[in-house]
NUNUPA-454864 format. One record per residue (C-alpha): x, y negated, z negated; residue number from 1. Coordinates in nm, 4 decimals, m for minus. Example, Ala and Ser with C-alpha at 12.3 -4.5 7.8 and 13.67 -1.06 7.14 Angstrom:
2
- 1.2300_0.4500_m0.7800_1
- 1.3670_0.1060_m0.7140_2
//
This chain:
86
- 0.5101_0.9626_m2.9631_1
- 0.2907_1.2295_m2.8815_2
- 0.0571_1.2034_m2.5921_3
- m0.2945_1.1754_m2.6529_4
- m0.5015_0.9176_m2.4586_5
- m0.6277_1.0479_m2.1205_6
- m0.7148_0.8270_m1.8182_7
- m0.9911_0.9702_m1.5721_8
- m1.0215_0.8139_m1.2509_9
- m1.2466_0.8758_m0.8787_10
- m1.0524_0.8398_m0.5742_11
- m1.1442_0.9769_m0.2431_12
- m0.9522_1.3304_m0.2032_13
- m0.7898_1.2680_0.0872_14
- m0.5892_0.9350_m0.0364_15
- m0.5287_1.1565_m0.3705_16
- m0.3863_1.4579_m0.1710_17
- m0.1585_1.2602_0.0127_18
- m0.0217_1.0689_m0.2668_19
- 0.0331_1.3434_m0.4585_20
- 0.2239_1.5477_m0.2003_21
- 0.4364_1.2225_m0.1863_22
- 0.4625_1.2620_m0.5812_23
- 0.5829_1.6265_m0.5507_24
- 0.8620_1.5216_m0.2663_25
- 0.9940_1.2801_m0.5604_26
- 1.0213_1.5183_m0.8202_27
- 0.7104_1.4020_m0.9996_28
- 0.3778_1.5202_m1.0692_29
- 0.0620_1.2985_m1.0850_30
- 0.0798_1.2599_m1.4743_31
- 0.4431_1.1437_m1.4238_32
- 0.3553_0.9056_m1.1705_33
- 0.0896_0.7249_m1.3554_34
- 0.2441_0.7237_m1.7039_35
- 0.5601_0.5234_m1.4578_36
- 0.2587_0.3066_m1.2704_37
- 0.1640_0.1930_m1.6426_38
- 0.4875_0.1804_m1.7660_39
- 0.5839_m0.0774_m1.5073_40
- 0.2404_m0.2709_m1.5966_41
- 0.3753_m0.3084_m1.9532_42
- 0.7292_m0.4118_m1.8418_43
- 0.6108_m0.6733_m1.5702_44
- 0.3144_m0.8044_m1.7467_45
- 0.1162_m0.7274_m1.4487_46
- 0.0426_m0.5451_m1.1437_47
- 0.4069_m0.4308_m0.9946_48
- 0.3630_m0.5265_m0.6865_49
- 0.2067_m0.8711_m0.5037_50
- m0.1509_m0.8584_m0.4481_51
- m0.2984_m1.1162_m0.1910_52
- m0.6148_m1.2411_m0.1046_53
- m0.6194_m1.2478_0.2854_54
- m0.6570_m1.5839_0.4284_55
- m0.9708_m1.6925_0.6481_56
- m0.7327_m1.6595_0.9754_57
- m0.5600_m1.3382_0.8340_58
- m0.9504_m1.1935_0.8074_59
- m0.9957_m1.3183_1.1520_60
- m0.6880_m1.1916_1.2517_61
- m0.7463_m0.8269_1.1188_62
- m1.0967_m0.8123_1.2603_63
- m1.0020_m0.9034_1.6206_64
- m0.6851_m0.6692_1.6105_65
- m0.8775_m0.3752_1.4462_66
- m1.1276_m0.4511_1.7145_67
- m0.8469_m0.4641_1.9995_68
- m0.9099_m0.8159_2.0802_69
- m0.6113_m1.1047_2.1590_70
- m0.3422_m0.8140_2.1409_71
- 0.0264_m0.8651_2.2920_72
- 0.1812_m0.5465_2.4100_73
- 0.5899_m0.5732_2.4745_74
- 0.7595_m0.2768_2.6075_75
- 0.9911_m0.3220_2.3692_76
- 1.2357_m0.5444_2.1681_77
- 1.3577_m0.7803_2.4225_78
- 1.0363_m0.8346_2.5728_79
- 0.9135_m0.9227_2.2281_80
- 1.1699_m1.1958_2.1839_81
- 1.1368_m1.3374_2.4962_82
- 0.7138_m1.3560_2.4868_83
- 0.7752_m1.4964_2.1241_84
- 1.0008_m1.7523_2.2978_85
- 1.3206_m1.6921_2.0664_86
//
């Protein structure tokens, strides 16, 4: 089957450069990458991968951490496990 149906998209040019430098690293090009992005869509009968709606306390959550509120620094592993109590 000869390809003949083109798909034209806007994305900011930063999040395309980067994803297609990731492409290249792969062995793919950005053609490639969405003909296997659809491909999976077909096989799956959806989206391949889990998309969420964020919970009221996960919103919460994100907004106090992105504004550096109720953080818990460990300095490292152990301290971790012992402030999460396990």
């Amino acid at each position: 089957m000869t390809k003949s149906a083109m798909v034209r998209a806007r994305v900011e040019p930063d999040l395309k450069d980067h994803a297609e430098n990731i492409f290249h690293r792969m062995g793919l090009n950005a053609t490639q990458a969405i003909t296997m992005f659809y491909k999976q869509v077909e096989l799956r009968g959806g989206l391949p991968f889990d998309i969420v709606i964020p919970t009221p306390t996960t919103k919460k959550t994100f907004e106090a951490t992105d504004a550096g509120r109720d953080l818990v620094v460990c300095e490292n592993a152990e301290d971790m496990f012992q402030k999460l109590g396990i």
